[in-house]
C-alpha positions as CSV (number, residue, x, y, z in Angstrom):
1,X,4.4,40.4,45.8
2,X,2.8,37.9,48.3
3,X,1.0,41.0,50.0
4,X,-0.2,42.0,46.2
5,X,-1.5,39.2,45.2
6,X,-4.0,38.9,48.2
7,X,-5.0,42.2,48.2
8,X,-5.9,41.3,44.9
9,X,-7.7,38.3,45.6
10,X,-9.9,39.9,48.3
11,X,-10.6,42.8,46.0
12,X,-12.0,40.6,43.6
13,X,-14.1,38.2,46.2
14,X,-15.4,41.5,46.9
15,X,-16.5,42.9,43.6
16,X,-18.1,39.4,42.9
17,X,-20.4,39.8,46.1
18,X,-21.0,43.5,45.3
19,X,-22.2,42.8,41.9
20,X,-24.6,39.9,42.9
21,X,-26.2,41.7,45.8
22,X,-26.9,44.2,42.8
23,X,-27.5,42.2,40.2
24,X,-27.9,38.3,41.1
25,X,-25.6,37.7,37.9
26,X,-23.0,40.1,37.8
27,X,-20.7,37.9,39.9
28,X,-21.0,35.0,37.7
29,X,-20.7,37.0,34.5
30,X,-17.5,39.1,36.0
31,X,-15.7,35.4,36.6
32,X,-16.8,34.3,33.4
33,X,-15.3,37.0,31.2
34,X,-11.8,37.2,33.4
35,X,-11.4,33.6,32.7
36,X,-12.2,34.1,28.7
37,X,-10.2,37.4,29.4
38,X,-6.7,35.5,30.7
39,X,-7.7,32.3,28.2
40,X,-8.0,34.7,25.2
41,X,-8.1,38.6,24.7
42,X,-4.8,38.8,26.5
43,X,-2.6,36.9,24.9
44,X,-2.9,39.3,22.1
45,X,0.4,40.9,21.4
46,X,-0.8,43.9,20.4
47,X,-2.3,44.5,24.0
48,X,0.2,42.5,25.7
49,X,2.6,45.5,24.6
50,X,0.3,48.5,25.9
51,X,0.6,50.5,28.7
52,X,-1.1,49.4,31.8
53,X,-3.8,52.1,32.2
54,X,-4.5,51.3,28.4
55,X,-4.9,47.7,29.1
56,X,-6.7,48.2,32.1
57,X,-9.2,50.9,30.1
58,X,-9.9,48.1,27.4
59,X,-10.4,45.1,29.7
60,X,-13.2,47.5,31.7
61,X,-14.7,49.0,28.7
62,X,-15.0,45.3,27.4
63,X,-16.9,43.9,30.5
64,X,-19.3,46.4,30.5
65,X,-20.0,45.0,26.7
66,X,-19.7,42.0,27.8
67,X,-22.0,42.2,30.7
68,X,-24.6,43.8,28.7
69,X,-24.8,42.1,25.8
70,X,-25.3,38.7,28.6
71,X,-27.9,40.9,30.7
72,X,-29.8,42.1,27.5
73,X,-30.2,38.3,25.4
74,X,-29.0,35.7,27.6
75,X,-30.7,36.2,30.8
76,X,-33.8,36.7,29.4
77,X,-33.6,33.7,27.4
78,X,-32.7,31.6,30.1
79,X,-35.0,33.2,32.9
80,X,-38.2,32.5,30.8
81,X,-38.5,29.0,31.1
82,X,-38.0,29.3,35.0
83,X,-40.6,31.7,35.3
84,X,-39.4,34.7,35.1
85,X,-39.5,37.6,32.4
86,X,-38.4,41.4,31.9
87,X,-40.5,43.9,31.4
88,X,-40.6,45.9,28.3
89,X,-37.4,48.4,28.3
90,X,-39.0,49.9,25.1
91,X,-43.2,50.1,25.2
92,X,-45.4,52.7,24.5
93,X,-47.5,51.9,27.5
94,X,-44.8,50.4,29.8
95,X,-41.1,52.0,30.6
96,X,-38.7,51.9,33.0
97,X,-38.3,55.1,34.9
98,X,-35.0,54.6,34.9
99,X,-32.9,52.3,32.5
100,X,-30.5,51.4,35.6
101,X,-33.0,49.3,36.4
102,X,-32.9,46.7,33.7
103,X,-29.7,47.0,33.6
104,X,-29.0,45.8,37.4
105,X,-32.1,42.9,36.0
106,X,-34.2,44.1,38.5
107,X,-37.0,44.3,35.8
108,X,-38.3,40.4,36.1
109,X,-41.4,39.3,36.8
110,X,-43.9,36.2,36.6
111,X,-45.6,36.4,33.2
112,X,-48.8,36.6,34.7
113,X,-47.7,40.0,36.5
114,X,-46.6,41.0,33.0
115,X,-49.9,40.5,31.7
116,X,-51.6,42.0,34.4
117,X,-49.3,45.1,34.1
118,X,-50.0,45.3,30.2
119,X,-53.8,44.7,30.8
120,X,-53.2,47.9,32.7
121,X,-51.7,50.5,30.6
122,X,-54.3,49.6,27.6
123,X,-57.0,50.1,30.2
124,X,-55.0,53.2,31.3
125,X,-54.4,54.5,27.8
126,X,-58.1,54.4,26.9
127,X,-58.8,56.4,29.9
128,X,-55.6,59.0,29.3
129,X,-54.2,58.4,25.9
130,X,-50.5,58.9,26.2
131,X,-50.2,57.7,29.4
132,X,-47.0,55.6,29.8
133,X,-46.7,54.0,33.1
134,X,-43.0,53.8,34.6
135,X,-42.0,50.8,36.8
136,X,-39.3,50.9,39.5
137,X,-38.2,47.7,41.1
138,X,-39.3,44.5,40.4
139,X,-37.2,41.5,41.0
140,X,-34.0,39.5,39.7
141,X,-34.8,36.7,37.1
142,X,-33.8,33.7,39.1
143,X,-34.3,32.2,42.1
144,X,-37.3,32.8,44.9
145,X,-36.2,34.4,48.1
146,X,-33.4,35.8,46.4
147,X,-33.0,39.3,48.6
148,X,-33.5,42.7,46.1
149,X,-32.4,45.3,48.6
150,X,-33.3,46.9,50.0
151,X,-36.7,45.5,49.5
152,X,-38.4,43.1,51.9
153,X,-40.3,41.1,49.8
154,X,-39.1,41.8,46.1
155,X,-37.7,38.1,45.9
156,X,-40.1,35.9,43.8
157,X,-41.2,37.6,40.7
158,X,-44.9,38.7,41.8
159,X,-44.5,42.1,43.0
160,X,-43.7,45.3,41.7
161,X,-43.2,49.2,42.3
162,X,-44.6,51.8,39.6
163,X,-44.3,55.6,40.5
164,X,-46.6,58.0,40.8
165,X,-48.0,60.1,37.7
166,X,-46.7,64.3,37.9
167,X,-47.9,67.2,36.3
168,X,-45.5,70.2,35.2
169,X,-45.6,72.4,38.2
170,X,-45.5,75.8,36.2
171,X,-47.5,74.6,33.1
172,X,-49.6,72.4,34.2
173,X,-49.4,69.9,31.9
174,X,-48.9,66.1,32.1
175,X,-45.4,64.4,32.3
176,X,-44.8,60.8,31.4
177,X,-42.1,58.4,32.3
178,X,-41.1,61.2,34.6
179,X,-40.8,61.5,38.1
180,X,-38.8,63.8,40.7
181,X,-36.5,61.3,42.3
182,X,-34.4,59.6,39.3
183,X,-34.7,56.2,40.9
184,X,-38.7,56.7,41.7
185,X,-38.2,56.9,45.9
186,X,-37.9,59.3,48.5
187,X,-39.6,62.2,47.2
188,X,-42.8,62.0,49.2
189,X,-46.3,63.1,48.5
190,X,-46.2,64.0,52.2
191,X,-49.7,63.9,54.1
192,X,-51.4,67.2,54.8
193,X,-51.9,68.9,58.4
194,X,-55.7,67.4,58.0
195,X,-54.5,63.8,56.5
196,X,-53.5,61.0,58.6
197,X,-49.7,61.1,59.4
198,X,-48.4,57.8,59.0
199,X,-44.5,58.5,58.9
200,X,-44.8,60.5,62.0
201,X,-47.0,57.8,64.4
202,X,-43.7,55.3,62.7
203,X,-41.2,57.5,63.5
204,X,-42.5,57.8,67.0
205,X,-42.5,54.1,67.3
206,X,-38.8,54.0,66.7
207,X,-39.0,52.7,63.1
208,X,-36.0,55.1,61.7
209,X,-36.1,53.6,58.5
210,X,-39.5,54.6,57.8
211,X,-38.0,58.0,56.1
212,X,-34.6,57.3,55.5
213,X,-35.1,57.3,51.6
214,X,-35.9,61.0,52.2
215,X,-32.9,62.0,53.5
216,X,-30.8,60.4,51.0
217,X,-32.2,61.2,47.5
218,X,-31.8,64.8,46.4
219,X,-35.2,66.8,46.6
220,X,-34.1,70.1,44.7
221,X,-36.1,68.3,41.5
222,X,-39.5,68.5,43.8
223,X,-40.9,72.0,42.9
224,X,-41.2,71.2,39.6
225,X,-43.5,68.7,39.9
226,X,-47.1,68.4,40.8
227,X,-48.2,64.5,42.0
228,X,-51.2,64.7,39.3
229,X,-54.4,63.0,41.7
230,X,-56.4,62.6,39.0
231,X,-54.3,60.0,36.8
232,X,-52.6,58.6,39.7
233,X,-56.2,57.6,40.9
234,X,-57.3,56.3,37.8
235,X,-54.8,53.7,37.6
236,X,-55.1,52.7,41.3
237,X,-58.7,52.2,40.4
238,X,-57.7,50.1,37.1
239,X,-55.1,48.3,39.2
240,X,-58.0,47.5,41.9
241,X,-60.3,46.1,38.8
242,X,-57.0,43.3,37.5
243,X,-58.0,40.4,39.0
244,X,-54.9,39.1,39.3
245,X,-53.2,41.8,41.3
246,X,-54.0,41.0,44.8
247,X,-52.5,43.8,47.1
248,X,-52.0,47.1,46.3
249,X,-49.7,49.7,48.9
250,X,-49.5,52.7,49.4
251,X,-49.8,55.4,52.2
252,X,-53.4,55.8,54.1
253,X,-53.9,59.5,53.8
254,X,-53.2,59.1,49.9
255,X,-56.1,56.2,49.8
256,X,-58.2,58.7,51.7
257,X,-57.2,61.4,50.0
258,X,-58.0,60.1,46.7
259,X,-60.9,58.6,47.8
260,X,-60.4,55.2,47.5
261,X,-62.1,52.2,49.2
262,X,-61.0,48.9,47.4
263,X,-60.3,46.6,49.9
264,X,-56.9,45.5,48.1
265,X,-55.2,48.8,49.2
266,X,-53.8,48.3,52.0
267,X,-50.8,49.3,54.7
268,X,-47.5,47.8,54.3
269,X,-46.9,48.6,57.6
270,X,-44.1,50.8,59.8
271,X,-41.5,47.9,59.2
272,X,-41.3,48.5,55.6
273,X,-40.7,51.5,54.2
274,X,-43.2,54.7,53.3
275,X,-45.3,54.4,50.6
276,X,-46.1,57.7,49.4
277,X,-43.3,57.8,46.5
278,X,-44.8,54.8,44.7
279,X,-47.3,52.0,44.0
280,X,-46.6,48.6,45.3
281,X,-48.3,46.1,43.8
282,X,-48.5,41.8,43.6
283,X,-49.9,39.1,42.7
């Protein structure tokens, strides 16, 4: 019994870390609703008389309510005055590539990136009417030098990750809010034999996690899309003309290649990760 109740004890010390490393909040939120959970819900007769794997069913079908209904009003409401906000789930400019991410919060920003983001995807639009830019990773909604991993510097609201624009690799035509890793990284637009070769002069340096994201996302998605140069250009060059975006990354023989010379683009360097999945940008 003794032996139960600390296996029990750990598991839950652990499930609290594991869901504030991936969410900031999730910890809190997971104490929160056990305690209204043992103060309340069970204490119902009705589920005090269930079977276990019932009981066990509700209570993890009710925290996932419970956590999202906390992520989707509270949070925000609470983050705002500290300086953070989310970015629009539901935009016709501005979407989440994939909804996971807003609901781990890793969706905030300062509002002055938000702005700058919108700014954008009007300019964007006018340019390429339809166009809907889709964000990765952002940052959490409290607390500066709060790690997002397995980012480096994704810890005080003023930077952000948007993926690249595709084309339809048979048809040709242009995809939105698509991309052919489901999370946005590690499916690289990998430099030509002529281009500079980045990845390889890191790799030869010893920096193993230059490339890792490559071997661990799926790439049987990658032949059906085409990295579309023409858009993607277009809104490095918008993003270039925002004043208040201040660094822009991404990989040196895409700059080239798209010939671009704005002094804002610039290398992240080996120590990060590559940069030829997505746009890095902050204030």
């Amino acid at each position: 019994m003794i032996l139960k109740k600390v296996i029990q004890i750990i598991s839950l010390i652990l499930l609290t870390i594991l869901l504030t490393v991936l969410t900031q909040v999730g910890g809190l939120i997971l104490l929160l609703f056990l305690l209204i959970w043992k103060k309340t819900i069970q204490k119902i007769e009705r589920l005090k008389s269930m079977r276990r794997i019932y009981k066990s069913s509700i209570k993890v079908g009710s925290f996932i309510v419970f956590y999202t209904l906390i992520c989707l009003f509270i949070v925000p409401m609470i983050a705002r005055p500290l300086g953070r906000v989310p970015l629009p789930i539901n935009h016709d400019r501005i979407q989440p590539l994939n909804i996971l991410t807003c609901l781990l919060n890793r969706h905030y920003v300062k509002e002055e990136l938000l702005d700058a983001t919108l700014s954008v995807s009007e300019d964007l639009d006018t340019a390429y009417p339809g166009t809907i830019i889709a964000y990765l990773d952002a940052g959490f909604p409290f607390i500066d030098e709060f790690p997002l991993l397995p980012h480096l510097s994704h810890d005080d609201g003023e930077k952000l990750d948007l993926a690249f624009l595709y084309k339809d690799a048979e048809s040709g035509e242009e995809l939105n809010d698509a991309a052919p890793s489901f999370i946005g990284y590690g499916v690289f637009e990998s430099p030509l034999p002529s281009e500079q070769n980045q990845p390889a002069y890191c790799a030869n340096k010893g920096y193993w996690q230059y490339s890792i994201l490559g071997t661990l996302i799926p790439q049987w998605n990658k032949p059906d899309y085409e990295f579309d140069e023409v858009r993607t250009k277009a809104l490095l060059e918008i993003l270039t003309k925002e004043s208040a975006i201040q660094k822009i990354f991404i990989e040196p023989h895409l700059k080239t290649r798209m010939n671009l010379h704005s002094n804002k683009i610039r290398y992240h360097g080996c120590g990060a990760v590559r940069h030829d999945d997505h746009i890095h940008i902050q204030l």
